[in-house]
PyMOL Python script that loads the backbone (N, CA, C, O; Angstrom):
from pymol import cmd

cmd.read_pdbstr("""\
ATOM      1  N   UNK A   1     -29.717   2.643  12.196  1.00  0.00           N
ATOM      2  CA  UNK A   1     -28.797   1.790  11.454  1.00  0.00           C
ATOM      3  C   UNK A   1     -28.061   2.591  10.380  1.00  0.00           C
ATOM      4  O   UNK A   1     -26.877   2.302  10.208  1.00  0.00           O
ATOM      5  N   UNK A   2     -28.786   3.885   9.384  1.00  0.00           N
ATOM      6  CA  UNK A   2     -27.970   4.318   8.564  1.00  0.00           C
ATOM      7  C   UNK A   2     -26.901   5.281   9.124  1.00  0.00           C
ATOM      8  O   UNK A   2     -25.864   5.555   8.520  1.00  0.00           O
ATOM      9  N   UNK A   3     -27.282   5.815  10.449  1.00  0.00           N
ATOM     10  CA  UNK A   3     -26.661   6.769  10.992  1.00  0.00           C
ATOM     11  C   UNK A   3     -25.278   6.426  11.346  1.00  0.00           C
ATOM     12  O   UNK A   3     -24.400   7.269  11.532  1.00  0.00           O
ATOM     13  N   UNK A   4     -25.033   4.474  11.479  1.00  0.00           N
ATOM     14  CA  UNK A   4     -24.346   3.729  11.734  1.00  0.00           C
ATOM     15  C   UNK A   4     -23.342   3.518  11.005  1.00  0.00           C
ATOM     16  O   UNK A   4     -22.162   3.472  11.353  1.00  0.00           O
ATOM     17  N   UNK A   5     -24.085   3.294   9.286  1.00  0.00           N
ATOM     18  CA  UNK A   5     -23.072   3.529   8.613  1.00  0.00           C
ATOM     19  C   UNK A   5     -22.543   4.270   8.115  1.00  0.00           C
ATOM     20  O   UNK A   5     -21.542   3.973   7.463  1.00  0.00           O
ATOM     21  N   UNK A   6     -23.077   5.794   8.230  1.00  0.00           N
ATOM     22  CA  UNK A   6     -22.240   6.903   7.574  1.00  0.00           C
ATOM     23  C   UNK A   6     -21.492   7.228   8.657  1.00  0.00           C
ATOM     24  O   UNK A   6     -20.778   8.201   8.414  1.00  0.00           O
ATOM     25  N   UNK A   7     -21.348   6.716   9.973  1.00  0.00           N
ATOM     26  CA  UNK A   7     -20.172   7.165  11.068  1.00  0.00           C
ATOM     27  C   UNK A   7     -18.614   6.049  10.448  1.00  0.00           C
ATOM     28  O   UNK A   7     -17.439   6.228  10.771  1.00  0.00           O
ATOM     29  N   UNK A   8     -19.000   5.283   9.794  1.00  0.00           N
ATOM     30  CA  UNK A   8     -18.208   4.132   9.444  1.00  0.00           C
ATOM     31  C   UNK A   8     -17.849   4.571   8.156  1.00  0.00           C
ATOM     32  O   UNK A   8     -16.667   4.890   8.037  1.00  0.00           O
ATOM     33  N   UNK A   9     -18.385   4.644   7.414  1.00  0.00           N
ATOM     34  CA  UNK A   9     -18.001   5.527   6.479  1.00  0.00           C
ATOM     35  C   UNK A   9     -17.132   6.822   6.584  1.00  0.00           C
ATOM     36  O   UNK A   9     -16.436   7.110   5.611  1.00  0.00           O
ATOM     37  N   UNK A  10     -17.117   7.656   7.732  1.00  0.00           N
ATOM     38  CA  UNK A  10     -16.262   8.842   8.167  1.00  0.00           C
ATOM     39  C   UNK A  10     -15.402   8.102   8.428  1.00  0.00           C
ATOM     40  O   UNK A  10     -14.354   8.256   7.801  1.00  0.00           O
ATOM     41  N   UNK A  11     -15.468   7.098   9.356  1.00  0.00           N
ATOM     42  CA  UNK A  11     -13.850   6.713  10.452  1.00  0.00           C
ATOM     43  C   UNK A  11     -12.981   6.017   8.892  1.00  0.00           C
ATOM     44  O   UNK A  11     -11.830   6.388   8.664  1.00  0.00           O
ATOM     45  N   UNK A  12     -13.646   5.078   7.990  1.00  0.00           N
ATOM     46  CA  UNK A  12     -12.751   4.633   6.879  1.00  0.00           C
ATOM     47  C   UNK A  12     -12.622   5.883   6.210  1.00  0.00           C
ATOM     48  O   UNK A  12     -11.824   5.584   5.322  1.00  0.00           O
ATOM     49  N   UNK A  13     -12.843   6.888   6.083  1.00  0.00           N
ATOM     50  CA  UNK A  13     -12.518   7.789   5.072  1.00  0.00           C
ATOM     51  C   UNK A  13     -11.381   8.533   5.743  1.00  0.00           C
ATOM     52  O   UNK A  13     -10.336   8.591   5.095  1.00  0.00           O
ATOM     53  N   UNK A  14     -11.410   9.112   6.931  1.00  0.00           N
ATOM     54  CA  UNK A  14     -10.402   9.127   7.974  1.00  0.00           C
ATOM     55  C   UNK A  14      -9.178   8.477   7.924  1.00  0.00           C
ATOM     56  O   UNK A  14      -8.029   8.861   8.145  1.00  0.00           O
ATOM     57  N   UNK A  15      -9.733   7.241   7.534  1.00  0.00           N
ATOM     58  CA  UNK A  15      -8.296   6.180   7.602  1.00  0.00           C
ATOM     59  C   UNK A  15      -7.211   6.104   6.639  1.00  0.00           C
ATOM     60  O   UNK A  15      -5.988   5.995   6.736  1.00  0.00           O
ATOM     61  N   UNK A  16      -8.360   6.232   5.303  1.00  0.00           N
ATOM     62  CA  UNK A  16      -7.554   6.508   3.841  1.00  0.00           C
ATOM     63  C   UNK A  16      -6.620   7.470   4.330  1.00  0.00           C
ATOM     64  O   UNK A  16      -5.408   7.265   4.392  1.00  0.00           O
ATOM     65  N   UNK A  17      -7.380   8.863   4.789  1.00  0.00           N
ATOM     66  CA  UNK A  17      -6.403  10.257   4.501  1.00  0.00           C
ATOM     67  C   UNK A  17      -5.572  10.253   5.460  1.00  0.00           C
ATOM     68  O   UNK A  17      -4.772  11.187   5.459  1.00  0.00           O
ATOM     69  N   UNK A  18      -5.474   9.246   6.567  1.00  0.00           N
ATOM     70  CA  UNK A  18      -4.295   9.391   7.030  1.00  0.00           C
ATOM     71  C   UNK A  18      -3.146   8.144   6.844  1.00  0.00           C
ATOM     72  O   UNK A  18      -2.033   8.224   7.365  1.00  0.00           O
ATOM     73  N   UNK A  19      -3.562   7.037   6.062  1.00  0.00           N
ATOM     74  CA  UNK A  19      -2.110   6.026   4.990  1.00  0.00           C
ATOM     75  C   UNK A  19      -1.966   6.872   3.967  1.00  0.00           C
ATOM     76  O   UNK A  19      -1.129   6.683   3.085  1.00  0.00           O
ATOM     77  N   UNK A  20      -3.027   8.200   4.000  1.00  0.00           N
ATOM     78  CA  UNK A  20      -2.201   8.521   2.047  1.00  0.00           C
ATOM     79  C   UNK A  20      -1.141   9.897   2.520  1.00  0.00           C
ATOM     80  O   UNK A  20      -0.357  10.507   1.792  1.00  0.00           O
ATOM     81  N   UNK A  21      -1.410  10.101   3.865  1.00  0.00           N
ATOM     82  CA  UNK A  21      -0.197  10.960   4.455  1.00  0.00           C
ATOM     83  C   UNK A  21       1.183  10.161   4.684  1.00  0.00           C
ATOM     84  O   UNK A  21       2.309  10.255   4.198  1.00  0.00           O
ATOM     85  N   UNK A  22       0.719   9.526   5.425  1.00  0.00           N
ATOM     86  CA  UNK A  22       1.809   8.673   5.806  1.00  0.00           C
ATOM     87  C   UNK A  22       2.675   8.150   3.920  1.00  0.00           C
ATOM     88  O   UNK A  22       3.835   8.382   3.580  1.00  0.00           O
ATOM     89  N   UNK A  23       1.346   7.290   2.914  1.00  0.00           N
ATOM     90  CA  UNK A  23       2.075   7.439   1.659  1.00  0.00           C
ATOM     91  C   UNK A  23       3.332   8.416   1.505  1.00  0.00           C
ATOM     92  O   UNK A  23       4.513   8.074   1.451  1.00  0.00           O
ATOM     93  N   UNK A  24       2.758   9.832   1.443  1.00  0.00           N
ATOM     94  CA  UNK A  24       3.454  10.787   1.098  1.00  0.00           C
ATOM     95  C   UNK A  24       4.459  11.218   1.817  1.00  0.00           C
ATOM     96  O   UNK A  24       5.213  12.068   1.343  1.00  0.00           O
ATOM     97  N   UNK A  25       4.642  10.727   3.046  1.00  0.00           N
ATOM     98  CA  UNK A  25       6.132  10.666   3.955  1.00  0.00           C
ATOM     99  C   UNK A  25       6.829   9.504   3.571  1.00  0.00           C
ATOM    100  O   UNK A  25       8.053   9.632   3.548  1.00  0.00           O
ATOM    101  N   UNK A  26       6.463   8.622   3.326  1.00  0.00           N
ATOM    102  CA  UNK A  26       7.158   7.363   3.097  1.00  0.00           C
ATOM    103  C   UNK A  26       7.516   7.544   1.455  1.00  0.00           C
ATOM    104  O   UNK A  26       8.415   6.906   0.908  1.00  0.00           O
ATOM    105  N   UNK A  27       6.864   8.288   0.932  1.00  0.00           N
ATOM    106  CA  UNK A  27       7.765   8.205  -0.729  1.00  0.00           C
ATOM    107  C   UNK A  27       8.755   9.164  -0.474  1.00  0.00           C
ATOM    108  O   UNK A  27       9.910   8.891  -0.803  1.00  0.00           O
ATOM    109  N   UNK A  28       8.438  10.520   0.192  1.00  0.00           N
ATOM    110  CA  UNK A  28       9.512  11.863   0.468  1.00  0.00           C
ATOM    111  C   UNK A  28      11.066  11.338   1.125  1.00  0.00           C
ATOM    112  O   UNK A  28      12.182  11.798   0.885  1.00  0.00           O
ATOM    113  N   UNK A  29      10.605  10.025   2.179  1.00  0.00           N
ATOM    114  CA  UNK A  29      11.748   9.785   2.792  1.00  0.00           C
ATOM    115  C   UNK A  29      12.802   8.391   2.444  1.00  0.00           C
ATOM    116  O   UNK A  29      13.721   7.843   3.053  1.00  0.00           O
ATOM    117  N   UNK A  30      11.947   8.118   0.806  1.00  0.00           N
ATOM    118  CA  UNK A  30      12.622   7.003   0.216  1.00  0.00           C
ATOM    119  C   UNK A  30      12.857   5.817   1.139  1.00  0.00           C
ATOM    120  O   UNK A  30      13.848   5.248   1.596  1.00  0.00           O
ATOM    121  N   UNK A  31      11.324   5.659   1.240  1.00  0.00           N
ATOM    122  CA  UNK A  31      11.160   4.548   2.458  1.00  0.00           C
ATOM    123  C   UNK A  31      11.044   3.042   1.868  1.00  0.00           C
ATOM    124  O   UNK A  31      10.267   2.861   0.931  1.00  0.00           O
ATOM    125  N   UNK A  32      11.616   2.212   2.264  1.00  0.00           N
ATOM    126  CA  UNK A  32      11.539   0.766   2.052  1.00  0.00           C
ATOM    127  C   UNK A  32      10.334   0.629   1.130  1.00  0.00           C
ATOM    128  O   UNK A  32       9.370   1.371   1.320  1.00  0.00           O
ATOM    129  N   UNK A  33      10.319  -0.318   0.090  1.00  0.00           N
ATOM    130  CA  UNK A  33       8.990  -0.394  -0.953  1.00  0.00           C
ATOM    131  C   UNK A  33       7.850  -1.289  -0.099  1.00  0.00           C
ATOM    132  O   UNK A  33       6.693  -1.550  -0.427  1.00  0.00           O
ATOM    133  N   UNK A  34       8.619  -1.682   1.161  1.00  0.00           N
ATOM    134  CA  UNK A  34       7.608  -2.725   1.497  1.00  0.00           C
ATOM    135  C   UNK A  34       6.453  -1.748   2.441  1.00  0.00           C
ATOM    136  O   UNK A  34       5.243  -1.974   2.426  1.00  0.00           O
ATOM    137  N   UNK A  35       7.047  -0.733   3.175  1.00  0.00           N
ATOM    138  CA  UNK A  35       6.462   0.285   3.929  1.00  0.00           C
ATOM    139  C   UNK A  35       5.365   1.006   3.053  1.00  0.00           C
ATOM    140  O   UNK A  35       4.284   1.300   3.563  1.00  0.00           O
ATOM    141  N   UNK A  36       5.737   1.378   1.314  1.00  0.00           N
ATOM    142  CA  UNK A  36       5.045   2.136   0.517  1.00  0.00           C
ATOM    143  C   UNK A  36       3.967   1.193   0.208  1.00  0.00           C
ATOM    144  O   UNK A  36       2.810   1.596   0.331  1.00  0.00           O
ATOM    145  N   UNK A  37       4.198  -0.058  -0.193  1.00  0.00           N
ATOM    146  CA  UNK A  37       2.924  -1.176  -0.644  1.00  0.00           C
ATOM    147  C   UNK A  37       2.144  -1.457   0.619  1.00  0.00           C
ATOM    148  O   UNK A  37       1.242  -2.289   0.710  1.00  0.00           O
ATOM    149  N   UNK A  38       2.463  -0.896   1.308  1.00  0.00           N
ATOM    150  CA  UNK A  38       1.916  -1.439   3.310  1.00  0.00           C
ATOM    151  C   UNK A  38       1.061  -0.370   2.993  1.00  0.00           C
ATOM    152  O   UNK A  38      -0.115  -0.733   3.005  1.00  0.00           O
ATOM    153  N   UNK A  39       1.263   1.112   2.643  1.00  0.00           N
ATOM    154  CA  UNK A  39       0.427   2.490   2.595  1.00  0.00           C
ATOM    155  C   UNK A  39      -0.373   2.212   1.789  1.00  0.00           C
ATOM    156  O   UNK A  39      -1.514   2.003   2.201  1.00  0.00           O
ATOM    157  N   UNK A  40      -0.096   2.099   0.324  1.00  0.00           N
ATOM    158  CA  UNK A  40      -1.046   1.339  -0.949  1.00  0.00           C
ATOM    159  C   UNK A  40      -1.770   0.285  -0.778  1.00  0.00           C
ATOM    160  O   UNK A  40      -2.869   0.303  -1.334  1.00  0.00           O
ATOM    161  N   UNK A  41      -1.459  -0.724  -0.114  1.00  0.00           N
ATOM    162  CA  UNK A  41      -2.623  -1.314   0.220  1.00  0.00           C
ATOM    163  C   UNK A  41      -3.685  -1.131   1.396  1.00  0.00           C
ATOM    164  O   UNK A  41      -4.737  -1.769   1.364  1.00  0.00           O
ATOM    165  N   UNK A  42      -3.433  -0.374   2.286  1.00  0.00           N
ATOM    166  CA  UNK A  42      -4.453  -0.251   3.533  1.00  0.00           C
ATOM    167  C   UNK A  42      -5.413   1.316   2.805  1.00  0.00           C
ATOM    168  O   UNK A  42      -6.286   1.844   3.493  1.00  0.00           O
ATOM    169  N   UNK A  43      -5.114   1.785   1.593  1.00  0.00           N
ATOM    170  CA  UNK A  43      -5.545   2.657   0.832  1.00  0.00           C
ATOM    171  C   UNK A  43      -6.952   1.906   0.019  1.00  0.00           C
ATOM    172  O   UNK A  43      -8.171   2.066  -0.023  1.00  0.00           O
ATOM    173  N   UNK A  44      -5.999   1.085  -0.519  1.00  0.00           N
ATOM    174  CA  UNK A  44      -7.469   0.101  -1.278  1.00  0.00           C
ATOM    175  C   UNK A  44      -8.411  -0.449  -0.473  1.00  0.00           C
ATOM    176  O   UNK A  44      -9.586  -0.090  -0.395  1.00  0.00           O
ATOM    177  N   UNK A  45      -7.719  -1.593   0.306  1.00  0.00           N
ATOM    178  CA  UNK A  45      -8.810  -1.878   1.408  1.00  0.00           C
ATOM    179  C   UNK A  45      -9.845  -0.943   1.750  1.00  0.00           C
ATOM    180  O   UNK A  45     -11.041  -1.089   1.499  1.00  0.00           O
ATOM    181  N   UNK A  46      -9.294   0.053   2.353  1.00  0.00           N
ATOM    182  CA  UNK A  46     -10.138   1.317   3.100  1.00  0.00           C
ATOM    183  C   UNK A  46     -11.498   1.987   2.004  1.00  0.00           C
ATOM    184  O   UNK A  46     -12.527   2.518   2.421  1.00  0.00           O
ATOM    185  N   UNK A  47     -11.063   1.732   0.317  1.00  0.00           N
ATOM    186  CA  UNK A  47     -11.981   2.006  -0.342  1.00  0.00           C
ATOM    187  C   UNK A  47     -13.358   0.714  -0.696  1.00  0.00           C
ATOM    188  O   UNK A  47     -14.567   0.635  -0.912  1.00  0.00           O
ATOM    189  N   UNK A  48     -11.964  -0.226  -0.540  1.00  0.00           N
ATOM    190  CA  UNK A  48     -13.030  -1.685  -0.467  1.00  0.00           C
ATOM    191  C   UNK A  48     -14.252  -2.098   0.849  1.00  0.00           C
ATOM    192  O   UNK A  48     -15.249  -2.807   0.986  1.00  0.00           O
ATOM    193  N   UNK A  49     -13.535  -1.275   1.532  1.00  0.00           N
ATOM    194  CA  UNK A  49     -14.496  -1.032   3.512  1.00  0.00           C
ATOM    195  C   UNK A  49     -15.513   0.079   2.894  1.00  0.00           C
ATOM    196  O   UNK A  49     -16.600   0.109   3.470  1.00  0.00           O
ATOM    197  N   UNK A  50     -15.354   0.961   1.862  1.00  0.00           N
ATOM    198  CA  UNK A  50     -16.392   2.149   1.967  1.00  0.00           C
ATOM    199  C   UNK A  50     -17.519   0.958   1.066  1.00  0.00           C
ATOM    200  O   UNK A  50     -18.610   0.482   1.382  1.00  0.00           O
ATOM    201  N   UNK A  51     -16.724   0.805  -0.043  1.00  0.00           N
ATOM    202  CA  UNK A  51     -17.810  -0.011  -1.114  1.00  0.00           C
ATOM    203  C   UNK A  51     -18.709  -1.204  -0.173  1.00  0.00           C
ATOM    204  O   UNK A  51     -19.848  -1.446  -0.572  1.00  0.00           O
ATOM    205  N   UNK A  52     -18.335  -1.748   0.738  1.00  0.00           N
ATOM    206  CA  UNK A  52     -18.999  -2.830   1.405  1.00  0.00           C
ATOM    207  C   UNK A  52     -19.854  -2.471   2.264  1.00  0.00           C
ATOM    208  O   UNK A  52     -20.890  -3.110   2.444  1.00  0.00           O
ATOM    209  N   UNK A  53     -19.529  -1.331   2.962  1.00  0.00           N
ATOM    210  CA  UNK A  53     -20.482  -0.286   3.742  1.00  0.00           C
ATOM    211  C   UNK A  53     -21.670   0.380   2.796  1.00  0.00           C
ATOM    212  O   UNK A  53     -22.685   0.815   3.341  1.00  0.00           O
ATOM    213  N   UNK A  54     -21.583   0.414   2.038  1.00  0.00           N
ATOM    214  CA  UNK A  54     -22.654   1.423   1.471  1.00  0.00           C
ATOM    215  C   UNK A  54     -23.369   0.286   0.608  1.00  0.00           C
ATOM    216  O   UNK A  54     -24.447   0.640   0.130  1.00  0.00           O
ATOM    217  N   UNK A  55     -22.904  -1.199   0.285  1.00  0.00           N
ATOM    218  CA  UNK A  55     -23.825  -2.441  -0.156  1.00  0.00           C
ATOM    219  C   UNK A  55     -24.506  -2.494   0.949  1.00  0.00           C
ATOM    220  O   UNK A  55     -25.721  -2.381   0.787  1.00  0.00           O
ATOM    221  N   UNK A  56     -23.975  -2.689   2.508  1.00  0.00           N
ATOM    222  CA  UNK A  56     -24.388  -3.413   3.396  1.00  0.00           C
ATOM    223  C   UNK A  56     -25.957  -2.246   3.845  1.00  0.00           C
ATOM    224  O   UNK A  56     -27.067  -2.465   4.331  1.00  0.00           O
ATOM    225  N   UNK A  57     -25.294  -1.129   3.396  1.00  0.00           N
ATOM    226  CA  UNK A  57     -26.524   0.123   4.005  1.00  0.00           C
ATOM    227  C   UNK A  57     -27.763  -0.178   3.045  1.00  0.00           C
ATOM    228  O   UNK A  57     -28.913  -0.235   3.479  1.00  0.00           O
ATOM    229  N   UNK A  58     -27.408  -0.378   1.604  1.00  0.00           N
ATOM    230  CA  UNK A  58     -28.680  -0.533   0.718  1.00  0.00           C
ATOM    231  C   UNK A  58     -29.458  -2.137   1.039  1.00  0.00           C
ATOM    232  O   UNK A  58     -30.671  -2.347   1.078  1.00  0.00           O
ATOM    233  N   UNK A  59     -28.291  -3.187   1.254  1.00  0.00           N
ATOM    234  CA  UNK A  59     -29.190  -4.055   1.678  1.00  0.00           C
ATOM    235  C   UNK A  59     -29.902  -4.101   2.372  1.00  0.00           C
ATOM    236  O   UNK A  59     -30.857  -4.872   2.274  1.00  0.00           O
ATOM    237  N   UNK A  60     -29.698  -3.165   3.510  1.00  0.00           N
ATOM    238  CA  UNK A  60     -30.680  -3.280   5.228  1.00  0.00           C
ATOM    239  C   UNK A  60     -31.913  -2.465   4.686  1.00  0.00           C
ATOM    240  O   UNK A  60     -32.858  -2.953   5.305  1.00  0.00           O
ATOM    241  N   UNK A  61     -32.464  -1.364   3.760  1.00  0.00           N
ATOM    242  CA  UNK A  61     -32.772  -0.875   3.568  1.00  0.00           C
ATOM    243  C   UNK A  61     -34.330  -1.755   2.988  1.00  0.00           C
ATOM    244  O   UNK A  61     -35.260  -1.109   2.505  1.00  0.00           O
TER     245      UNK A  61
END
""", "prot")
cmd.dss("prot")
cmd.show_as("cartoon", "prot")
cmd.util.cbc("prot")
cmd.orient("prot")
């Protein structure tokens, strides 16, 4: 089960670093604000997916 969640933990951490690329093309190419808040938020989420993962790991515990 923990092995479970630190693979979940990689794939969301994965996920961040690739909306905070995409972020950084979408500010370079003066992209629509709605495209940049689309990057900024799937950024938070993705930290809000790590924080819920690593409750859910101590609870099973």
């Amino acid at each position: 089960m923990i092995t479970d969640m630190q693979s979940a933990i990689r794939v969301i951490i994965f996920g961040i670093v690739l909306w905070s690329i995409a972020l950084v093309v979408a500010i370079i190419l003066n992209a629509v604000a709605k495209i940049i808040l689309t990057c900024l938020l799937a950024i938070l989420l993705g930290f809000i997916g790590i924080y819920y993962t690593k409750a859910r790991e101590r609870k099973a515990r």
